[in-house]
mmJSON file of the N, C-alpha and C atoms, coordinates in Angstrom:
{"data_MODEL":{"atom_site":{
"group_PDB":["ATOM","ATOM","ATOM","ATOM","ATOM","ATOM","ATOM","ATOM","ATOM","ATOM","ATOM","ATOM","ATOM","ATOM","ATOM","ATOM","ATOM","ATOM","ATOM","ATOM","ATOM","ATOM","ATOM","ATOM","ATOM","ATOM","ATOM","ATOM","ATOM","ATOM","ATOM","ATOM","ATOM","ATOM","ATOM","ATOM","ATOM","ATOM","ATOM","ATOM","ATOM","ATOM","ATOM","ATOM","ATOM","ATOM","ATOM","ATOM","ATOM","ATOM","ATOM","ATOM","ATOM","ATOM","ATOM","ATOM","ATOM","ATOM","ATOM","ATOM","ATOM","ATOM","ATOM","ATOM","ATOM","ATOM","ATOM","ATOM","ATOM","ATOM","ATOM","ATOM","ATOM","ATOM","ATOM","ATOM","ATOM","ATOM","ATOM","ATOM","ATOM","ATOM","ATOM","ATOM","ATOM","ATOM","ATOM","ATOM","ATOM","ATOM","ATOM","ATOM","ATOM","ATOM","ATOM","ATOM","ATOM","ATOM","ATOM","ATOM","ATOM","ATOM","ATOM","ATOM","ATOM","ATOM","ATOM","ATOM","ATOM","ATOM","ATOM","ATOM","ATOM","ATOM","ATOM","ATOM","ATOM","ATOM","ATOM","ATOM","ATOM","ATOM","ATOM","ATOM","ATOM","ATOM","ATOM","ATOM","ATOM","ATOM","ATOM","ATOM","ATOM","ATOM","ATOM","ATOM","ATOM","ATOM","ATOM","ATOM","ATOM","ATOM","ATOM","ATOM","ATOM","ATOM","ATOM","ATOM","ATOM","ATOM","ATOM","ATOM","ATOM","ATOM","ATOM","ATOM","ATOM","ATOM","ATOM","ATOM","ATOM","ATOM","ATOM","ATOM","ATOM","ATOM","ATOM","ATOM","ATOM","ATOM","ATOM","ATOM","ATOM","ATOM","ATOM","ATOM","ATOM","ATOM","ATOM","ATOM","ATOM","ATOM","ATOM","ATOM","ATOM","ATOM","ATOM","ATOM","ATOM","ATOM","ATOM","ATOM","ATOM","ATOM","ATOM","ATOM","ATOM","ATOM","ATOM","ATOM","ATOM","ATOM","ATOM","ATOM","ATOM","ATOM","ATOM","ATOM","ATOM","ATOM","ATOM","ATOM","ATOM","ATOM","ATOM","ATOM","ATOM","ATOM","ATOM","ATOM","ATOM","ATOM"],
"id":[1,2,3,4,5,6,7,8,9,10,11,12,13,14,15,16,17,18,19,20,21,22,23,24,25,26,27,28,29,30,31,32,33,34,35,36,37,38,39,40,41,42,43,44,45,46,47,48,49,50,51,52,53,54,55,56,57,58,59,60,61,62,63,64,65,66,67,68,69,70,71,72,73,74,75,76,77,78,79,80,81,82,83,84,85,86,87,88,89,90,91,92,93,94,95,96,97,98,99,100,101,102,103,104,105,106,107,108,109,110,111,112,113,114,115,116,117,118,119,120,121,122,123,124,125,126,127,128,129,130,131,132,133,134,135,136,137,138,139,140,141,142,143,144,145,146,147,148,149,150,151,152,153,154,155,156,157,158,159,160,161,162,163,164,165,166,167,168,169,170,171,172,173,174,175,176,177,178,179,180,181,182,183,184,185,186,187,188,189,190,191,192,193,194,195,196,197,198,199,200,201,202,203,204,205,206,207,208,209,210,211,212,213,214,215,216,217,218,219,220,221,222],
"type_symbol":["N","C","C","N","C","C","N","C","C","N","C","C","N","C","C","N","C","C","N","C","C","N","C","C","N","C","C","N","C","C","N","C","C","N","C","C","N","C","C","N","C","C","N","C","C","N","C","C","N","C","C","N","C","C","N","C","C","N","C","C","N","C","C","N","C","C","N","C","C","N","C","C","N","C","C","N","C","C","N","C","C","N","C","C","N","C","C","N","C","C","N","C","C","N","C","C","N","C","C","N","C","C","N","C","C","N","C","C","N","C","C","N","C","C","N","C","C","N","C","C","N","C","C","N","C","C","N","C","C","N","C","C","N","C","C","N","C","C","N","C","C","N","C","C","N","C","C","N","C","C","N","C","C","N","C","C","N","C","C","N","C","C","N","C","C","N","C","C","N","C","C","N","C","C","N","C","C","N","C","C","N","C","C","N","C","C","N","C","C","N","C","C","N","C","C","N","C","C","N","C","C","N","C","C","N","C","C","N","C","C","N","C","C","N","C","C","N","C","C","N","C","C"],
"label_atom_id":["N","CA","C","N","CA","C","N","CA","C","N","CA","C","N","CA","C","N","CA","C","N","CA","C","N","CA","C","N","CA","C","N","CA","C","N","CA","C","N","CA","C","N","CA","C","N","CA","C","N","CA","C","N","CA","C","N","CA","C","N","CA","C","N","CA","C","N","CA","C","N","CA","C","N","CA","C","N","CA","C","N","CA","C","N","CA","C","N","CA","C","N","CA","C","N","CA","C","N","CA","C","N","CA","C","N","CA","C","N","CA","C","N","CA","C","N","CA","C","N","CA","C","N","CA","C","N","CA","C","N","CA","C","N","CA","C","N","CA","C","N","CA","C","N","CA","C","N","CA","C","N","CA","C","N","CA","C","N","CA","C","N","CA","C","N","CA","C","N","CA","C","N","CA","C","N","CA","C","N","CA","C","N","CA","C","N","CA","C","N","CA","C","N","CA","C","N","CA","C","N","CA","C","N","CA","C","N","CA","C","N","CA","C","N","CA","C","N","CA","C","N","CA","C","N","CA","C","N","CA","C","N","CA","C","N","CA","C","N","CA","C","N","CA","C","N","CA","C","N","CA","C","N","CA","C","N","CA","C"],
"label_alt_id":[null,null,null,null,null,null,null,null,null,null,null,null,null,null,null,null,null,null,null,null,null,null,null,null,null,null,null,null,null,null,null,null,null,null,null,null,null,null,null,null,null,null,null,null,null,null,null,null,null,null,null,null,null,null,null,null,null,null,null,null,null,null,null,null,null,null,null,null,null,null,null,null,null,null,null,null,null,null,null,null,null,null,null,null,null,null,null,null,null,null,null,null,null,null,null,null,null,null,null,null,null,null,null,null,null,null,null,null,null,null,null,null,null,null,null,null,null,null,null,null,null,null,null,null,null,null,null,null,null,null,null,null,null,null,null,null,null,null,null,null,null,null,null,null,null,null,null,null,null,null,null,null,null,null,null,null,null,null,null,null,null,null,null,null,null,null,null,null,null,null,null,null,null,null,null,null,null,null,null,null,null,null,null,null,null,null,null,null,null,null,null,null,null,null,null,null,null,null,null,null,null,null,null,null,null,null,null,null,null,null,null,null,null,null,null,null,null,null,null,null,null,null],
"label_comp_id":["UNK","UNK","UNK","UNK","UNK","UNK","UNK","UNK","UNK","UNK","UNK","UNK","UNK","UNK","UNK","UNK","UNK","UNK","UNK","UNK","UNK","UNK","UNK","UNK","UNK","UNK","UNK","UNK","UNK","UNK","UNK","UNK","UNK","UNK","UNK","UNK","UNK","UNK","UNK","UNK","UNK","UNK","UNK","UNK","UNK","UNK","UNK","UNK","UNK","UNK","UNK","UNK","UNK","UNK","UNK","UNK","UNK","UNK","UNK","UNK","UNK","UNK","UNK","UNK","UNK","UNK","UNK","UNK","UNK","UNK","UNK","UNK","UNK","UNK","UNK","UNK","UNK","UNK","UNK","UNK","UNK","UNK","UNK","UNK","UNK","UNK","UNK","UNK","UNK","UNK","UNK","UNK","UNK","UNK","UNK","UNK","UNK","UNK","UNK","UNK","UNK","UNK","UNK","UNK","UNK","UNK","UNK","UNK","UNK","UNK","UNK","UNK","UNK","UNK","UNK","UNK","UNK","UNK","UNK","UNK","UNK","UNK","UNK","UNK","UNK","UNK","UNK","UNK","UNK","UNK","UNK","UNK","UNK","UNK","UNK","UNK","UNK","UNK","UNK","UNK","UNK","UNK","UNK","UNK","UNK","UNK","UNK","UNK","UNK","UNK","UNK","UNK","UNK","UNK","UNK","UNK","UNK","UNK","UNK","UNK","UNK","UNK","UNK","UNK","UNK","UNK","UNK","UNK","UNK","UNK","UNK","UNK","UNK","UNK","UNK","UNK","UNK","UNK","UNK","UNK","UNK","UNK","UNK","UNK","UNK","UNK","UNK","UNK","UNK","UNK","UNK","UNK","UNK","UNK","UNK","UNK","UNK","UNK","UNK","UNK","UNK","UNK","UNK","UNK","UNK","UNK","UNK","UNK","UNK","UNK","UNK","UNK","UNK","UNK","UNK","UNK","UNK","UNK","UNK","UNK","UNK","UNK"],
"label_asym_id":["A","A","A","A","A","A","A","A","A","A","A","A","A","A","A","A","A","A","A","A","A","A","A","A","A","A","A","A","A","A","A","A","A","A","A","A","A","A","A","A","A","A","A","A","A","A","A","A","A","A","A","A","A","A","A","A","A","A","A","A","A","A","A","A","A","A","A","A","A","A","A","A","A","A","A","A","A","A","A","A","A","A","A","A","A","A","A","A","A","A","A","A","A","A","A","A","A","A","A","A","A","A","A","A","A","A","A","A","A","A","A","A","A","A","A","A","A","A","A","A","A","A","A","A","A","A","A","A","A","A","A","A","A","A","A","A","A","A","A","A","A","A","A","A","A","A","A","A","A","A","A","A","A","A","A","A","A","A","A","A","A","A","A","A","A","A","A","A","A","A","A","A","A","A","A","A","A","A","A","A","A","A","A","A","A","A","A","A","A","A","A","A","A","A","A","A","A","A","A","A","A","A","A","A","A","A","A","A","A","A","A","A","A","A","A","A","A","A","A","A","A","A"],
"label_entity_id":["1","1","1","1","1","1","1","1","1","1","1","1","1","1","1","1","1","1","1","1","1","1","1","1","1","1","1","1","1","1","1","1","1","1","1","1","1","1","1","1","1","1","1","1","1","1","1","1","1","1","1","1","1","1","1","1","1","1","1","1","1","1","1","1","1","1","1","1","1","1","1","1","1","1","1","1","1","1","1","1","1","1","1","1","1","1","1","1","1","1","1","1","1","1","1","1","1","1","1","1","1","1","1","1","1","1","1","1","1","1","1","1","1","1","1","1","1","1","1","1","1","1","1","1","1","1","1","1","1","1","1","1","1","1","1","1","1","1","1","1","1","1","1","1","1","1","1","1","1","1","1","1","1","1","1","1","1","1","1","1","1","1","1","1","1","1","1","1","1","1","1","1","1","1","1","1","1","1","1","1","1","1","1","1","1","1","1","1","1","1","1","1","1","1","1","1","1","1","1","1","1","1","1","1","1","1","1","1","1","1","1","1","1","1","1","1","1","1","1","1","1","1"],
"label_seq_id":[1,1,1,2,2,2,3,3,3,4,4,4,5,5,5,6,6,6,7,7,7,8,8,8,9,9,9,10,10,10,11,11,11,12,12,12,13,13,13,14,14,14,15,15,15,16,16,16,17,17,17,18,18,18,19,19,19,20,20,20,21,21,21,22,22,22,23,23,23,24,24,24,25,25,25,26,26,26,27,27,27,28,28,28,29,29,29,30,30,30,31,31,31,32,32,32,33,33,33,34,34,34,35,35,35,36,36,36,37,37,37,38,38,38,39,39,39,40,40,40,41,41,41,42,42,42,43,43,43,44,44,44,45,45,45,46,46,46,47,47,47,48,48,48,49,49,49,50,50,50,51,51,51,52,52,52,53,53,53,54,54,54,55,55,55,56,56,56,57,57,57,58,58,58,59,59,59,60,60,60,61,61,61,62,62,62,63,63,63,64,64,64,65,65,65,66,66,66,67,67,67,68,68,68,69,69,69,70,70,70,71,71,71,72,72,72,73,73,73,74,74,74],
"pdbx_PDB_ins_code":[null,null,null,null,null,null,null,null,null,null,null,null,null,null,null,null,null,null,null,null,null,null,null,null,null,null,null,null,null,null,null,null,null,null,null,null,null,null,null,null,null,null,null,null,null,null,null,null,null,null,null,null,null,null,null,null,null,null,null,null,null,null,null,null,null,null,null,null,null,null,null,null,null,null,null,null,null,null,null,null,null,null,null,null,null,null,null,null,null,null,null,null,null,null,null,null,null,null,null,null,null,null,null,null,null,null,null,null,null,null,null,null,null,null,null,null,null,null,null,null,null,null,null,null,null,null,null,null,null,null,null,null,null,null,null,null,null,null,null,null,null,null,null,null,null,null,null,null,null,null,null,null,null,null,null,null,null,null,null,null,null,null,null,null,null,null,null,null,null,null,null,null,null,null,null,null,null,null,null,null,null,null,null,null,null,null,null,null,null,null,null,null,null,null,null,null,null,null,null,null,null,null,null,null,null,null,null,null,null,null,null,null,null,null,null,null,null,null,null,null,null,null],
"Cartn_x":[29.632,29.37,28.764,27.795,27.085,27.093,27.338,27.485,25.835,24.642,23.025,23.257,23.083,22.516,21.462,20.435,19.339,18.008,16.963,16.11,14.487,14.354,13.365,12.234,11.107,10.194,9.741,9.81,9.073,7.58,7.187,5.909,6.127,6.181,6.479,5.31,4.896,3.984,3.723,5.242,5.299,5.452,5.667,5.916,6.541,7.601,8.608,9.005,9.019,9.262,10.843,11.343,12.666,13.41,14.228,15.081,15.514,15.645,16.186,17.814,18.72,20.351,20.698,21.826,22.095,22.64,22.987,23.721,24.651,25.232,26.731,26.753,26.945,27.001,28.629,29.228,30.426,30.089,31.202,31.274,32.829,32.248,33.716,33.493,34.985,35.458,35.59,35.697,35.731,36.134,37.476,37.551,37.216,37.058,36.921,35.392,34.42,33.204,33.109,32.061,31.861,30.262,30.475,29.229,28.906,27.459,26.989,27.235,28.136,28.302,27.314,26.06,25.529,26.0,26.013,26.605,25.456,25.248,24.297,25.298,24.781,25.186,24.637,25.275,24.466,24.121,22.654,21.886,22.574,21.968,22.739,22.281,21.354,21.388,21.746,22.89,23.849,24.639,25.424,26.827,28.075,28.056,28.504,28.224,27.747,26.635,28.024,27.381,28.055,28.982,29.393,30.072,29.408,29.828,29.321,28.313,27.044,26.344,26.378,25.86,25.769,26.035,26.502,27.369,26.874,26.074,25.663,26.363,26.21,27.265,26.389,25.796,24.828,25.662,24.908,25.666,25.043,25.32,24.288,23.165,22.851,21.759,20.608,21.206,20.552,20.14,21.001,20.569,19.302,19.603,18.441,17.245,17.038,15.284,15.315,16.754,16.052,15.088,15.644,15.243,13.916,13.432,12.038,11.591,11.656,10.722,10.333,11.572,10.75,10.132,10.045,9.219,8.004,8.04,6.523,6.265,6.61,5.926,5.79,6.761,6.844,6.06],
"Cartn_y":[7.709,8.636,7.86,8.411,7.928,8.921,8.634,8.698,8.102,9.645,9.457,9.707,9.284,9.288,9.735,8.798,9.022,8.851,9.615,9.427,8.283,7.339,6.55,7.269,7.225,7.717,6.806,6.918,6.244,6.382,4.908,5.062,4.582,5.82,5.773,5.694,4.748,4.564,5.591,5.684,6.315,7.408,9.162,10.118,10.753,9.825,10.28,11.952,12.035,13.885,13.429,14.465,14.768,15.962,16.162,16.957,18.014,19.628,19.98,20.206,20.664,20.409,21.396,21.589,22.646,21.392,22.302,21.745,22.34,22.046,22.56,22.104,22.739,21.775,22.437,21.444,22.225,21.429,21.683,21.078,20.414,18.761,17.976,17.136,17.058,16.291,15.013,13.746,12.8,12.183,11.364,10.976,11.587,12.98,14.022,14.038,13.873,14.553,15.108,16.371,17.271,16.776,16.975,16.371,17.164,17.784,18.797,17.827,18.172,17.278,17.953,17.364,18.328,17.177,18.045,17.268,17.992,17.105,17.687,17.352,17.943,17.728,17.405,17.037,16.409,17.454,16.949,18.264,18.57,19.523,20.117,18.679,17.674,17.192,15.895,15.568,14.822,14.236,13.585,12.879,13.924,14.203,15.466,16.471,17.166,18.348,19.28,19.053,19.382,18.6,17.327,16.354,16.322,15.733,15.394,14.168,13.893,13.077,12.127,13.16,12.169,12.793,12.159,12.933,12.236,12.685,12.544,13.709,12.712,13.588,13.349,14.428,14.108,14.395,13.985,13.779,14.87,15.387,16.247,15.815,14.679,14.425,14.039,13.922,14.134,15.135,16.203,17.499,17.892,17.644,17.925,17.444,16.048,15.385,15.955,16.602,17.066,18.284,18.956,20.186,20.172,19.409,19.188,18.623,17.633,17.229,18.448,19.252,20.912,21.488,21.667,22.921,21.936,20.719,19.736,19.573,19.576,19.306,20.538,20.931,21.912,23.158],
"Cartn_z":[64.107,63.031,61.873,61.5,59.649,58.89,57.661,56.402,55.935,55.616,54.846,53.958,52.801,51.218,51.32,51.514,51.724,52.671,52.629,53.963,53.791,54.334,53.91,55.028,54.541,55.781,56.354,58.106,59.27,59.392,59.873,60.73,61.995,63.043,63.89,64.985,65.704,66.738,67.79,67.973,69.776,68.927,70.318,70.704,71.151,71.33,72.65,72.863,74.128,74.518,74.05,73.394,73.486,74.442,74.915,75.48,74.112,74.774,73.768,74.26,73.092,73.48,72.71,71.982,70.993,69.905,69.091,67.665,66.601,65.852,65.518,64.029,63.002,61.836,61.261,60.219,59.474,57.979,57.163,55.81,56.07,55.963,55.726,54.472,54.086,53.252,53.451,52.583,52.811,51.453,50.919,49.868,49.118,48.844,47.11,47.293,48.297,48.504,49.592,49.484,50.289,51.212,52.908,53.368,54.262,54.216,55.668,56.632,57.973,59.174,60.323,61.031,61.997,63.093,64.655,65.638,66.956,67.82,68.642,70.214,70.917,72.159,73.528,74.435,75.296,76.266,76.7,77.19,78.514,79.527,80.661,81.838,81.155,82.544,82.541,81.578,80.985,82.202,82.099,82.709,82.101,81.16,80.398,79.615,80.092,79.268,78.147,77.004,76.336,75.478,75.619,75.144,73.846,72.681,71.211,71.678,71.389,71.474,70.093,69.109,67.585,67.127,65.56,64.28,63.293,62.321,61.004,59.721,58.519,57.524,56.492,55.894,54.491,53.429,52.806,51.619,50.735,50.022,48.912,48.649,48.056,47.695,49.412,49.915,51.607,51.996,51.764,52.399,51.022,50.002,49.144,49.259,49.61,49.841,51.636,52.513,53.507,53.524,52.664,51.756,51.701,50.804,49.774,51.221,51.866,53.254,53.738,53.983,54.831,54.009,53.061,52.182,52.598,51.792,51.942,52.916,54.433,55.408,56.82,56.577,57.961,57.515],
"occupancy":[1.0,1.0,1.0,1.0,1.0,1.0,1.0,1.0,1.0,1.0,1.0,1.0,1.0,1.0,1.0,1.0,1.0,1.0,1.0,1.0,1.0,1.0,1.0,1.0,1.0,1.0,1.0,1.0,1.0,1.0,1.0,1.0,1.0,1.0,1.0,1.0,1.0,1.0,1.0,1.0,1.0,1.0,1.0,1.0,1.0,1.0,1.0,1.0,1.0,1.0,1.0,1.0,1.0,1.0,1.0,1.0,1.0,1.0,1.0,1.0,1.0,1.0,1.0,1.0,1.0,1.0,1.0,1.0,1.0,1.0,1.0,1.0,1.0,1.0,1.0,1.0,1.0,1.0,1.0,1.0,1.0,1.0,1.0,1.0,1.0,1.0,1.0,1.0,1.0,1.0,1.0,1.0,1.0,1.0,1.0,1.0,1.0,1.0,1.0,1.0,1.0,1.0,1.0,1.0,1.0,1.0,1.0,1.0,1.0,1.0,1.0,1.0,1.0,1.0,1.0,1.0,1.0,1.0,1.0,1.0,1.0,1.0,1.0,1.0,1.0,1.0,1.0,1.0,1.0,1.0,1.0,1.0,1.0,1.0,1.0,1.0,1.0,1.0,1.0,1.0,1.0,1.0,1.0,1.0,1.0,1.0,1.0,1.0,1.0,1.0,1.0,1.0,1.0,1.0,1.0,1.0,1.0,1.0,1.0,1.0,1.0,1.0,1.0,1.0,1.0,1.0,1.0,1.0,1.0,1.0,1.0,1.0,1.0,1.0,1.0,1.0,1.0,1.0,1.0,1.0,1.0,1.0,1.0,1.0,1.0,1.0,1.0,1.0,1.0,1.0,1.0,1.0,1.0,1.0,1.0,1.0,1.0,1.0,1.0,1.0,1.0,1.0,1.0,1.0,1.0,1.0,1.0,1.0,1.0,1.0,1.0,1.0,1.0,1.0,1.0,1.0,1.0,1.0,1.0,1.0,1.0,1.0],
"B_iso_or_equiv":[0.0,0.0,0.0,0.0,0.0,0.0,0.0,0.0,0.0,0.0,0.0,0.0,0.0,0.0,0.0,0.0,0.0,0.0,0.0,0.0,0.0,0.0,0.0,0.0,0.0,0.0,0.0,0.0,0.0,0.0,0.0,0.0,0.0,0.0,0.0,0.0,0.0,0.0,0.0,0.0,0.0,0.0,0.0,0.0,0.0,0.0,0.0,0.0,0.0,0.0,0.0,0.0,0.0,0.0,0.0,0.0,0.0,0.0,0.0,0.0,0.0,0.0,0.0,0.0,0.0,0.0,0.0,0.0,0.0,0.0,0.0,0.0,0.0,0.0,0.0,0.0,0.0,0.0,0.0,0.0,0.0,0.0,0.0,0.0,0.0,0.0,0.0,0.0,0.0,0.0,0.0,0.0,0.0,0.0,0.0,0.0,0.0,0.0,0.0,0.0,0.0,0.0,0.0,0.0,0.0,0.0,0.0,0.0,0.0,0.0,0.0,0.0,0.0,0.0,0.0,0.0,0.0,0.0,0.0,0.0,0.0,0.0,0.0,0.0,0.0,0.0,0.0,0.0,0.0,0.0,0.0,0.0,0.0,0.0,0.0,0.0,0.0,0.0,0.0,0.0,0.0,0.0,0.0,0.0,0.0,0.0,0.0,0.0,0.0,0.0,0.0,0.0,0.0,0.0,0.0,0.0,0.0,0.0,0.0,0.0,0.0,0.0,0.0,0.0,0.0,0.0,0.0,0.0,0.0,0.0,0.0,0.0,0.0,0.0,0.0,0.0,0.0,0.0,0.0,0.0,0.0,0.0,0.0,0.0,0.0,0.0,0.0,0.0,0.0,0.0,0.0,0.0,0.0,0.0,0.0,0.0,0.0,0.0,0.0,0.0,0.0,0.0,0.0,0.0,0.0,0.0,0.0,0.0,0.0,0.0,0.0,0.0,0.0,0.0,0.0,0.0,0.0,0.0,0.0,0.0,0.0,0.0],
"pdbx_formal_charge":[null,null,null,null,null,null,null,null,null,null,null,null,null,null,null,null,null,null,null,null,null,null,null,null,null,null,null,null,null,null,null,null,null,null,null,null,null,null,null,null,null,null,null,null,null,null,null,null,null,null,null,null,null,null,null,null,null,null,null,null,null,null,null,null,null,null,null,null,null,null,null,null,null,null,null,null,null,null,null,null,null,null,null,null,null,null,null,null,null,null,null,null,null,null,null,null,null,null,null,null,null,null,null,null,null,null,null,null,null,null,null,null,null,null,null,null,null,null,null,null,null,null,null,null,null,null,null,null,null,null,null,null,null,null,null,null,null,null,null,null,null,null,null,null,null,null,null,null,null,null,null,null,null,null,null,null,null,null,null,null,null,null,null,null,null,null,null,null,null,null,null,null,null,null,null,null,null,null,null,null,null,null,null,null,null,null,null,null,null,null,null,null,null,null,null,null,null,null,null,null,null,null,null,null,null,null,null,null,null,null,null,null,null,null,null,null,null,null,null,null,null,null],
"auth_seq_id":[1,1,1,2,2,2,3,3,3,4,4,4,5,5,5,6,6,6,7,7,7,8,8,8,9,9,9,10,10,10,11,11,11,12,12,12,13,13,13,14,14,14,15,15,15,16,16,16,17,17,17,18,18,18,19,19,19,20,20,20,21,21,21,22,22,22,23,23,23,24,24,24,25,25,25,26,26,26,27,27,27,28,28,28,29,29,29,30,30,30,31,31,31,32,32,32,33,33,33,34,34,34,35,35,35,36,36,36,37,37,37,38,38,38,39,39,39,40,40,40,41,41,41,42,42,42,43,43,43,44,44,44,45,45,45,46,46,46,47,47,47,48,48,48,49,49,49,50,50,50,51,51,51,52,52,52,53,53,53,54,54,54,55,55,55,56,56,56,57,57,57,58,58,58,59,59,59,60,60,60,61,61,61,62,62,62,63,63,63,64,64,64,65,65,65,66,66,66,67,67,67,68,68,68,69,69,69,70,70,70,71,71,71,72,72,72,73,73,73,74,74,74],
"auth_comp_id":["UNK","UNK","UNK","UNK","UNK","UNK","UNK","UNK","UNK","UNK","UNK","UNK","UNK","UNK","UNK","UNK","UNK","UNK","UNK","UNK","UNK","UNK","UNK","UNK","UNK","UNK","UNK","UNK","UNK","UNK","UNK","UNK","UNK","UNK","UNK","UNK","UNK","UNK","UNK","UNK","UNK","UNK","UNK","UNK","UNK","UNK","UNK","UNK","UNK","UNK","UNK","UNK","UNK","UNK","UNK","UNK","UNK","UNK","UNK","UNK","UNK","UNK","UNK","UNK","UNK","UNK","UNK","UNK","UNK","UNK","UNK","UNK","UNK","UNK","UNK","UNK","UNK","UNK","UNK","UNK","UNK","UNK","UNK","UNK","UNK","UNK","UNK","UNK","UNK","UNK","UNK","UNK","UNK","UNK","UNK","UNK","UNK","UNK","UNK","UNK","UNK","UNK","UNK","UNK","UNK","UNK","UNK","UNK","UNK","UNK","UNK","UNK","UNK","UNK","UNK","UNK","UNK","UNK","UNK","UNK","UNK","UNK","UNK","UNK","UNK","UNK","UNK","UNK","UNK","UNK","UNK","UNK","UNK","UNK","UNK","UNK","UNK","UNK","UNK","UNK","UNK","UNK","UNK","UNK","UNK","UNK","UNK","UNK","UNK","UNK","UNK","UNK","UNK","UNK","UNK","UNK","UNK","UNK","UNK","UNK","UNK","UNK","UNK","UNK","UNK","UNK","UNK","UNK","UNK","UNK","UNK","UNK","UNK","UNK","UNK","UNK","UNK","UNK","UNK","UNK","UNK","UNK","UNK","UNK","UNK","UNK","UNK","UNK","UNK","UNK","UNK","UNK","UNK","UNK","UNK","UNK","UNK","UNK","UNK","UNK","UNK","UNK","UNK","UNK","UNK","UNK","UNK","UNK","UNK","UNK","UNK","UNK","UNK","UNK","UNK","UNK","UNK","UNK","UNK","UNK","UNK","UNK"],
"auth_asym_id":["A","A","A","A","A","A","A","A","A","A","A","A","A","A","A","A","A","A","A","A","A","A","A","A","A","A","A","A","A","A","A","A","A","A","A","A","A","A","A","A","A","A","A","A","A","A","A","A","A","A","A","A","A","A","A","A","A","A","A","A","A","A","A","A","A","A","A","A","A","A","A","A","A","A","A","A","A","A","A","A","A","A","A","A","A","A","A","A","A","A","A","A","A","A","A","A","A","A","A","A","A","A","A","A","A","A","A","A","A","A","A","A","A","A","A","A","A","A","A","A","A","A","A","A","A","A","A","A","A","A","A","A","A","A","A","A","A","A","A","A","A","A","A","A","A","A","A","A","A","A","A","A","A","A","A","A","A","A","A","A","A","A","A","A","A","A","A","A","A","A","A","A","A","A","A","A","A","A","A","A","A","A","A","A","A","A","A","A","A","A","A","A","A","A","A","A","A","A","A","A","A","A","A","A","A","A","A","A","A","A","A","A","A","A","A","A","A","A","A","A","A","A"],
"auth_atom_id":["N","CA","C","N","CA","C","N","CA","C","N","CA","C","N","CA","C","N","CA","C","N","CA","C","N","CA","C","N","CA","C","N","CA","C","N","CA","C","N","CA","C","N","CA","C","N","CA","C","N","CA","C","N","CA","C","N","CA","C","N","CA","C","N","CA","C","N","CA","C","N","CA","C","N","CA","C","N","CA","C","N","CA","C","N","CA","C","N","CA","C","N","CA","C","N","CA","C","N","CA","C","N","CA","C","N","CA","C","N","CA","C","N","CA","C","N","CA","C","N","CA","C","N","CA","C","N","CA","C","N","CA","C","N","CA","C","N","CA","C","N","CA","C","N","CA","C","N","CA","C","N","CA","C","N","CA","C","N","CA","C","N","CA","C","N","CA","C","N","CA","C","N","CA","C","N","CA","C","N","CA","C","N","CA","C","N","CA","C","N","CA","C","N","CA","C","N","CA","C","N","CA","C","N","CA","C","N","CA","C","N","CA","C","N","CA","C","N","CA","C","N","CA","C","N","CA","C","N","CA","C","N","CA","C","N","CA","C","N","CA","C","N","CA","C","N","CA","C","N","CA","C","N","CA","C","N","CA","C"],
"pdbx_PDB_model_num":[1,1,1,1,1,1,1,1,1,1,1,1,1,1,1,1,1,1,1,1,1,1,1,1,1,1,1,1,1,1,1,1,1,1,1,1,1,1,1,1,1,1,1,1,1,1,1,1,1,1,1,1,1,1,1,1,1,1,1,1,1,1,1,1,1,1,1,1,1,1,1,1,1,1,1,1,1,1,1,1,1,1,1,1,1,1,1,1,1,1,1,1,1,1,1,1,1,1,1,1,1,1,1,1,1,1,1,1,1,1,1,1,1,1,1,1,1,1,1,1,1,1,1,1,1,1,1,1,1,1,1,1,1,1,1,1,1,1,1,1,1,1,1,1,1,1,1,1,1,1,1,1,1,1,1,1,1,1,1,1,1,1,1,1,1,1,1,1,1,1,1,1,1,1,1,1,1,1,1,1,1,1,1,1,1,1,1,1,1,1,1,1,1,1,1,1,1,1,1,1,1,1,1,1,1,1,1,1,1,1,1,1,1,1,1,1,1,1,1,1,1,1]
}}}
């Protein structure tokens, strides 16, 4: 699990195809701050489809420059 502040932008070479999976988000606490938690899962053609794959926890100011990236780019 991580704990983002903030997002630096990549230059990313490759392309890679991704798999798509589903995803799950909640609001946790942590020491007297509040953090969007999103969690993705492992796809159906997994070793365990469905198991928690990754867990990221933004922080406010994370989910905010994630914010402003989508309006500005998508």
């Amino acid at each position: 699990m991580a704990i983002v502040r903030t997002f630096d932008k990549l230059d990313l070479k490759a392309n890679a195809r991704h798999t798509e999976t589903n995803g799950g988000w909640s609001i946790q606490g942590q020491d007297g701050e509040k953090f969007l938690q999103i969690n993705t899962v492992g796809s159906s053609d997994r070793e365990i489809p469905g198991k928690v794959s990754q867990t990221l926890r933004l922080s406010k100011d994370a989910v905010e420059q994630l914010a402003d990236l989508a309006e500005k780019h998508l």
